[in-house]
C-alpha positions as CSV (number, residue, x, y, z in Angstrom):
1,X,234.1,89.1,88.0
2,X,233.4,86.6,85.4
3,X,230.3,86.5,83.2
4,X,228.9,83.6,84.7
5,X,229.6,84.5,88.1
6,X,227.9,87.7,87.7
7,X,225.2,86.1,86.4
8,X,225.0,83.6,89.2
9,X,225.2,86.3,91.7
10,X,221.5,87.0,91.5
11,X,222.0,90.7,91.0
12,X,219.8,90.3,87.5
13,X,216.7,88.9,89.5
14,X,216.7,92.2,91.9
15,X,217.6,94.5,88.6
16,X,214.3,92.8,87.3
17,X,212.3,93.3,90.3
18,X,213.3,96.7,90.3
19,X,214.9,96.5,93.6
20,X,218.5,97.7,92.6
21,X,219.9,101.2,93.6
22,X,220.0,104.0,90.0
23,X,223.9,103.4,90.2
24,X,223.8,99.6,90.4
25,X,221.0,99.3,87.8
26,X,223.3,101.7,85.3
27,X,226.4,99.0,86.0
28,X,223.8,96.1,85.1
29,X,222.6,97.9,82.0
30,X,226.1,98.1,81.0
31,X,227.1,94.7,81.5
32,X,223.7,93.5,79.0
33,X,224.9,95.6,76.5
34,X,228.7,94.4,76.8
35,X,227.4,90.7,77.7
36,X,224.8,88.9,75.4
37,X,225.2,86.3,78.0
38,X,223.8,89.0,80.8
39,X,221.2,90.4,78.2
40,X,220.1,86.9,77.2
41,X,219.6,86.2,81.2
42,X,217.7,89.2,81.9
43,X,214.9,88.5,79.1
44,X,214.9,85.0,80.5
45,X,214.3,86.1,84.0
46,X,211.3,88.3,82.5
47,X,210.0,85.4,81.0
48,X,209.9,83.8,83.5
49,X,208.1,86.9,85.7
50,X,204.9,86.7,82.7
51,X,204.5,83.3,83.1
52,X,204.5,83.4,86.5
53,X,202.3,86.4,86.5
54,X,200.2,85.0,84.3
55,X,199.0,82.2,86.4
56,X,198.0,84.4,89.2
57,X,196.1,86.5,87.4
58,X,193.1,84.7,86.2
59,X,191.1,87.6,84.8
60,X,193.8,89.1,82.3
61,X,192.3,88.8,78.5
62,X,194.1,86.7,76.2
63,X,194.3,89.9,73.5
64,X,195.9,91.7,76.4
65,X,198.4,89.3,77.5
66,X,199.6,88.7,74.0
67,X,199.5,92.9,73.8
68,X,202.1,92.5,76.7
69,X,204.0,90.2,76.1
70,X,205.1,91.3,72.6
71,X,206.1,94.6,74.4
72,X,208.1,92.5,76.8
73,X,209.7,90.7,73.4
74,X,210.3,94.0,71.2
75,X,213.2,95.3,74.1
76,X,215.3,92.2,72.5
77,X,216.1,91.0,69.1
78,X,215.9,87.3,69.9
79,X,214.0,84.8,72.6
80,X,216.7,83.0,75.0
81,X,214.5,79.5,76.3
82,X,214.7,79.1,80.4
83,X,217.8,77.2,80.9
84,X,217.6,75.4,84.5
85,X,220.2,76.7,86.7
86,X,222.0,75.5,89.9
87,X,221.9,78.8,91.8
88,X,219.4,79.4,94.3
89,X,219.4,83.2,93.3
90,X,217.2,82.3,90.2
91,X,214.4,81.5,92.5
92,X,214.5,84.6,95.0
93,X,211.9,86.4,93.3
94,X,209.3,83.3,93.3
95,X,209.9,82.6,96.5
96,X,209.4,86.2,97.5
97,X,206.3,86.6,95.3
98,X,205.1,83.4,97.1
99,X,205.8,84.8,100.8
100,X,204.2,87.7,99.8
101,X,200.9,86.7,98.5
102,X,200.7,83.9,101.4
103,X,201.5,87.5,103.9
104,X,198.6,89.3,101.8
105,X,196.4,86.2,103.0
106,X,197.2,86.4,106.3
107,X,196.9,89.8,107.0
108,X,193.2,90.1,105.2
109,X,192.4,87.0,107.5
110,X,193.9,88.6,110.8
111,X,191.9,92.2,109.8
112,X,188.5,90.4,109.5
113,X,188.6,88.5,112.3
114,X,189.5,92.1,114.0
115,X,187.0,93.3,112.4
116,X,184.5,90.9,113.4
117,X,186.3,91.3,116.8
118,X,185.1,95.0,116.8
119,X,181.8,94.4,116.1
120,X,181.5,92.0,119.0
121,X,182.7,94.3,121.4
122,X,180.4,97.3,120.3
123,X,177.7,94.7,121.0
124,X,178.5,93.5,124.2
125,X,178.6,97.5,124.8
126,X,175.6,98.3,123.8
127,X,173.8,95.5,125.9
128,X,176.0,96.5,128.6
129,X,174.7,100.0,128.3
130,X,171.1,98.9,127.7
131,X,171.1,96.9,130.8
132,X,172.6,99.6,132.8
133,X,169.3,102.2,131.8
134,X,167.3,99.1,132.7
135,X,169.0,98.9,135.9
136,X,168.6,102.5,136.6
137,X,165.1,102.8,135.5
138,X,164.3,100.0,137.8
139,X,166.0,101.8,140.5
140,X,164.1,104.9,140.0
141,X,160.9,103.0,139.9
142,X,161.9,101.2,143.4
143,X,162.6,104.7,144.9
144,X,159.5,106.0,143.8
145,X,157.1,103.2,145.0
146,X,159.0,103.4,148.7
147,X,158.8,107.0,148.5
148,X,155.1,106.5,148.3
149,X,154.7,103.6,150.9
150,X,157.1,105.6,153.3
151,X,155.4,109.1,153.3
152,X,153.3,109.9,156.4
153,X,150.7,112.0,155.1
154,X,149.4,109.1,152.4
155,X,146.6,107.0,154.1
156,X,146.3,103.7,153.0
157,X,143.0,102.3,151.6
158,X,142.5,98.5,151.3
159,X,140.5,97.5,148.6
160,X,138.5,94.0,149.2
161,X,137.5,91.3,146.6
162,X,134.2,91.4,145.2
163,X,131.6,88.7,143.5
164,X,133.6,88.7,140.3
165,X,137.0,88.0,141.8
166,X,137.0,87.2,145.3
167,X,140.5,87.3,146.0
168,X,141.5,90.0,144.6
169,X,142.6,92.7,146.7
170,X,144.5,96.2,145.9
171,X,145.4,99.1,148.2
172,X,145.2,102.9,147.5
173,X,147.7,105.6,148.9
174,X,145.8,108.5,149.1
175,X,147.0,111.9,149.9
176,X,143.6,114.0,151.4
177,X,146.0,117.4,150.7
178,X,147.4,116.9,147.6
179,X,144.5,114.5,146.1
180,X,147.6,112.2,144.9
181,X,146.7,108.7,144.2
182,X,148.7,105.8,143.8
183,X,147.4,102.4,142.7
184,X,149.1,98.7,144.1
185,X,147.7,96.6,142.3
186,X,149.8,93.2,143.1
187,X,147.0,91.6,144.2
188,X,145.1,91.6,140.9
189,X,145.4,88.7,138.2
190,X,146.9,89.7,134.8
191,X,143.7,90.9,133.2
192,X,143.0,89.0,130.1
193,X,143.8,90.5,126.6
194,X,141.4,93.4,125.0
195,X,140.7,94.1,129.0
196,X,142.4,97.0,131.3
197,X,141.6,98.2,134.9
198,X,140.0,101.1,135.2
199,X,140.3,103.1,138.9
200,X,137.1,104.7,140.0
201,X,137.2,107.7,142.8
202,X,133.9,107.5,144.6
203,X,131.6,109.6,146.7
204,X,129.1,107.5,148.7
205,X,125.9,109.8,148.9
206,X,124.6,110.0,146.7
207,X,126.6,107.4,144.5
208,X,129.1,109.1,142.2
209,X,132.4,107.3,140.5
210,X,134.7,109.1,138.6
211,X,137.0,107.5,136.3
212,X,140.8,108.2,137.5
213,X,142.6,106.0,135.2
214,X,143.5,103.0,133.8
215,X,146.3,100.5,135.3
216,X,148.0,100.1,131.5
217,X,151.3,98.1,130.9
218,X,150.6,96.1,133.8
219,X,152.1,93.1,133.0
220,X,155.5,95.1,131.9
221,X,155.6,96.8,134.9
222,X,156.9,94.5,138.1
223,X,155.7,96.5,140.8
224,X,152.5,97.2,139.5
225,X,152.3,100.4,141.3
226,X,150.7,103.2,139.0
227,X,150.1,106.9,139.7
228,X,146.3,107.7,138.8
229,X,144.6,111.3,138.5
230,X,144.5,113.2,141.7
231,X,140.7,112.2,143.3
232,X,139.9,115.8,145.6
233,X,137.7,114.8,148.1
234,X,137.1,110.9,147.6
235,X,135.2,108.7,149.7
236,X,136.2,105.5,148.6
237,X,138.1,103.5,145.2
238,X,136.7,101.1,143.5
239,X,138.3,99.1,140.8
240,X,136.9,97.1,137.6
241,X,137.3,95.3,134.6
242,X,136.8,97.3,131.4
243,X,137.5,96.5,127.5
244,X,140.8,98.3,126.4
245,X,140.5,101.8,126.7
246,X,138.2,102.1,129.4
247,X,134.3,102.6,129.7
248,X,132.5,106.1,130.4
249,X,130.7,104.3,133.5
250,X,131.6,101.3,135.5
251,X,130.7,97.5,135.3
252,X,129.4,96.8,138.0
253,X,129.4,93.4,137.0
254,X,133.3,93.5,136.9
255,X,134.0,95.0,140.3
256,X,137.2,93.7,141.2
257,X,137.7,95.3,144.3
258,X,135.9,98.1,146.2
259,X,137.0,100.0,149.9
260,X,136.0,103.3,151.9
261,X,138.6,105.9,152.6
């Protein structure tokens, strides 16, 4: 094969790039030393590889270029300028280095929008998974409040509205065995902030309330059916308005609604 056709085959660009077999890259380092034409074509294409380096790398030193480039320049004993050429082997390397660098590009891009991808799924999950407690909490809450409507040996106690709120009503399930109480309280307004209801067991002679509990989280709670102390023994219920955290005795004042077992 002639010089120049050697030269032109683009088998110095891959020698270069390092991408020749051990045995090819011993027949190209024998055909430099026979050739000064092949030699003077490899430290072009080098040349050519630093400059091209150089202007993708933005952060390299000027003291440490010029460090590596004289390296680059001490393997030959004389500088051969960039001739243009008419093969389109000269330009392999570019055009891979270009392909590459857009492929880097595109493949960050592609694993941060996965990435971003991920992060929306694991949220969706975890609201699908918050939702389904809600859902099941809500569900137990149901089942308990019809457990408590449905069972026979709870008598029902309707509470009336009193002077300080008239239409207020609330009914008490009472279990006379067990002393249970439960508490519907939908027909209460939302008390007004700093204030709670308080539930008051009652024996009528002489007079006695006992304080049973307070209806808290009520306007968290949809049913707005609580489970107060157990009441052995009580005569009637009574409920009132009381500042946050309750009050030793009643306000009478604040009767909401008051009924007789």
């Amino acid at each position: 094969m002639e010089t120049q056709d050697y030269i032109n085959s683009g088998i110095l660009e891959l020698y270069v790039y390092g991408l020749l077999s051990e045995s090819e890259n011993l027949e190209v380092a024998k055909m430099a030393k026979a050739h000064t034409e092949v030699d003077a074509e490899i430290l072009s294409i080098e040349k050519s590889i630093l400059n091209l380096s150089t202007s993708f790398s933005p952060f390299l030193s000027a003291d440490n270029f010029a460090k590596i480039k004289a390296k680059l320049e001490l393997k030959h004993s004389k500088v051969v300028d960039i001739q243009p050429k008419s093969s389109i082997f000269t330009y392999i390397g570019w055009a891979a280095a270009v392909v590459l660098l857009i492929g880097f590009g595109y493949q960050y891009n592609k694993t941060n929008q996965t990435s971003e991808q991920v992060v929306v799924i694991e949220n969706e999950k975890t609201k699908l998974q918050e939702a389904l407690v809600t859902s099941e909490i809500n569900n137990k809450q149901t089942q308990d409040v019809l457990s408590v409507v449905r069972d026979a040996q709870n008598t029902l106690v309707n509470l009336g509205g009193q002077t300080a709120a008239p239409q207020a009503f609330a009914k008490i399930y009472y279990n006379k065995q067990t002393a249970a109480v439960y508490v519907d309280a939908a027909g209460l307004p939302e008390p007004p902030e700093g204030k709670v209801y308080q539930v008051w067991a009652l024996k009528l002679d002489p007079l006695t309330p006992t304080s049973i509990g307070l209806l808290e989280n009520f306007k968290s709670d949809p049913h707005r059916i609580f489970s107060v102390d157990k009441a052995a023994g009580a005569e009637g219920f009574g409920i009132t308005l009381e500042p946050a955290g309750g009050s030793v005795t009643p306000t009478m004042a604040q009767l909401y609604t008051l009924g007789k077992v």
